[in-house]
N, C-alpha and C positions, 0 to 999 in steps of 0.2 A: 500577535504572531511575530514569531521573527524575520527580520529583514536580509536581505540578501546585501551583500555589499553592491553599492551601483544601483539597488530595489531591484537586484537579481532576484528571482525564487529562492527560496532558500533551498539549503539541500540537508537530507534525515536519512540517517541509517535504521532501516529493519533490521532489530535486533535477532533475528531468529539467522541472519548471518555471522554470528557471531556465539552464536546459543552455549554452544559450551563452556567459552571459556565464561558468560555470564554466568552460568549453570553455578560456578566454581566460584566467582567473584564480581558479579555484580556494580557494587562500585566503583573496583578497579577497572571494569570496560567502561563503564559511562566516564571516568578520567578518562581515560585513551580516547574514547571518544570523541568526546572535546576536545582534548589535545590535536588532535590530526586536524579540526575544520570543523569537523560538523554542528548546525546550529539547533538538529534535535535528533529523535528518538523514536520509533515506532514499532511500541510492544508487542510479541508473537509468544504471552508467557508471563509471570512476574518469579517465578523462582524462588515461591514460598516467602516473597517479602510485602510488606502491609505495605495497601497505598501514600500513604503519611508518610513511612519509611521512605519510598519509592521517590513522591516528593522532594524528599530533602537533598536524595543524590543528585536530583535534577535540578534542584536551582543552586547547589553545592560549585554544582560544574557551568550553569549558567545555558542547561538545554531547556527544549521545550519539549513536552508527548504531542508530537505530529501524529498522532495516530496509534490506538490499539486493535489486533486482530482476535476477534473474538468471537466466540465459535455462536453459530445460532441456539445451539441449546440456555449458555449462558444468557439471552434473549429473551428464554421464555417468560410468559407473564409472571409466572413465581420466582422468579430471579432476577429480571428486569430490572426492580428499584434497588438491590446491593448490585447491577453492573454496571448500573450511570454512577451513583454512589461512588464506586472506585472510580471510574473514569472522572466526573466533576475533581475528585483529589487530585490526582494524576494533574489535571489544568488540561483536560481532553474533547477536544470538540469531535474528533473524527473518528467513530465506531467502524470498522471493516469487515466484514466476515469475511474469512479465508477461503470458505471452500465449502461448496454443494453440491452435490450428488444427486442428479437425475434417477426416476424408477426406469430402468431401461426399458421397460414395457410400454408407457404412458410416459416421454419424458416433455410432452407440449405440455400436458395438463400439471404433472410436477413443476416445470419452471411457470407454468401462470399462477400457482398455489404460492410459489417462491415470492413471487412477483406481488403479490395482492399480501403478502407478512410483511413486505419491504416498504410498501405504502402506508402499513398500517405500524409499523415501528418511526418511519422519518415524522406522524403525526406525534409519537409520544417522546419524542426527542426532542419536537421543535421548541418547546417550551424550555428546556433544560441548554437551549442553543446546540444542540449539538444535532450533528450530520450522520445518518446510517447509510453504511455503502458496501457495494462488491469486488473483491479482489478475484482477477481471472488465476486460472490456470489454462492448458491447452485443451482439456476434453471439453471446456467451455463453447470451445468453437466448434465443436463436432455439429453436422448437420441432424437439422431436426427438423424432415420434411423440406424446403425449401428457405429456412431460416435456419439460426442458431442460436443454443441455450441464450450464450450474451445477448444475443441481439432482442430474444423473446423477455427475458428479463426488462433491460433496459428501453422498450418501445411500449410497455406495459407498468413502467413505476413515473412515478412522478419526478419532476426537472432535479428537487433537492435529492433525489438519493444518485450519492455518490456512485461511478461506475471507475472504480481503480483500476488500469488498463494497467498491466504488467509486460514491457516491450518485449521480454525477453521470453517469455510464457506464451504469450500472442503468437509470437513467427513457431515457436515451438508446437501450438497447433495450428500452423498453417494461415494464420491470419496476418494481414500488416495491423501493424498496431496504427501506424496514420491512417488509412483507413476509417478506423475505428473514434480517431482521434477527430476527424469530420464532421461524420456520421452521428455524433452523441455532444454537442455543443455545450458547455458548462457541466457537463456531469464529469471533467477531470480534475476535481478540486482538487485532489495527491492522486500522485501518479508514480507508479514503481520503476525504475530505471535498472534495466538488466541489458546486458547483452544478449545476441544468439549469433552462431557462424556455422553456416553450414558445413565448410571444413574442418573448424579447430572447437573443438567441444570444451577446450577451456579460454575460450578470448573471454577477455577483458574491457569492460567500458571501453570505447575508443577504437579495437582490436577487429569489431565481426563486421556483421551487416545489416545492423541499424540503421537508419539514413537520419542521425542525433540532431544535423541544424533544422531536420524537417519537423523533427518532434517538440524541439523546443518554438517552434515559431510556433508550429498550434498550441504547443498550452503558454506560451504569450496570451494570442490574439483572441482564440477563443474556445479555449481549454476551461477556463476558469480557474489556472493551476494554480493553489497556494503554495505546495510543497512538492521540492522532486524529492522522492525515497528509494535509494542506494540498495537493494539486494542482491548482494553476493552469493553466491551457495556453492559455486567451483571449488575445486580442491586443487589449483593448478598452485597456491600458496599457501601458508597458515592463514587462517579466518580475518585474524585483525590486520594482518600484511596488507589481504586482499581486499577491507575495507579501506586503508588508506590508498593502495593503490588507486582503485575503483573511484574513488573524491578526487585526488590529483589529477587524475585521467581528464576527468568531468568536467575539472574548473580549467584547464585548457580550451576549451572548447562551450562548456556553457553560456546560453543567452535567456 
């Protein structure tokens, strides 16, 4: 893994902030990349390019794949052994699924269904070292009976699967993300750093109402956090502007 300077955290841009102009060129963002700070990468995509390929830009520029977002279909058993396959090329420990969707009818028994594939995928990963985990969005938090989707997932999988708390997604459905960051001890091996401001819909790292020295002290102490990962997704700048600002911002202020 990469080090932080100081044995800071390291910090990784989610590439899906950036998606188009990869879309277009690839390993011209992973140069810029690099160039700005960042010490890796976390895929939402490959852009029609072979892992081997993918590879090479990456140790070309000297990042790491802090993580790919990967849909659970690609999951399934019959596809399973080509999505480690790329991932093991890539040099990827950290599988993410981006996003599930409750049966709005039965949405307790859909997230313990969720919950008992996520058990049973962290078993067929552990062997290959690698870590399966969830990435919030806001409907995540919607109430389910006197819980929530997050909550019923994550009180229902096991300590190794990852629970990727997204700060800026979190308050976006009404949840603190510290909170959450208490709550679920070691399950924030990477964690996604976004903004949210209840008045300005485009602040910036640094800009809203995060409470950042609180978030960095739990995933210090007992986050388990290996990687902070940077997504951007405002349009208050061009994409790559607003990943460098978004790291500048950051390392101000990071602990």
């Amino acid at each position: 893994m990469a080090k932080g300077k100081g044995g800071k955290i390291p910090i990784g841009l989610q590439l899906y902030s950036v998606r188009s102009e990869a879309e277009k060129d690839l390993p011209g963002v992973l140069a810029k990349v690099a160039k700005m700070g960042y010490q890796g990468v976390e895929f939402a995509g490959y852009y029609g390019h072979e892992a081997k390929d993918i590879r090479k830009m990456l140790d070309a520029n000297k990042l790491v794949c802090c993580g790919t977002h990967t849909q659970m279909a690609d999951l399934a058993d019959d596809k399973l052994a080509a999505t480690l396959e790329f991932n093991k090329i890539l040099g990827n420990k950290y599988v993410i699924v981006p996003w599930l969707q409750p049966d709005e009818k039965n949405p307790r028994e859909t997230w313990l269904a969720y919950a008992k594939r996520f058990d049973e995928l962290a078993e067929k990963l552990k062997p290959e070292r690698m870590k399966i985990g969830y990435h919030n969005h806001a409907h995540d938090f919607a109430k389910v009976g006197n819980t929530t989707g997050w909550d019923l997932l994550a009180s229902n999988t096991r300590a190794d699967v990852i629970m990727q708390i997204d700060t800026g997604n979190a308050w976006s459905g009404g949840a603190d993300p510290i909170v959450y960051l208490r709550r679920y001890p070691g399950r924030s091996v990477t964690v996604h750093l976004k903004e949210f401001s209840a008045t300005n819909p485009k602040a910036m790292i640094g800009e809203g109402d995060v409470k950042w020295a609180e978030v960095f002290k739990l995933c210090r102490t007992i986050g388990g956090t290996k990687w902070y990962i940077i997504e951007e997704e405002k349009d208050a700048v061009p994409p790559l502007q607003g990943a460098e600002i978004s790291l500048n911002n950051l390392k101000k202020f990071r602990t």
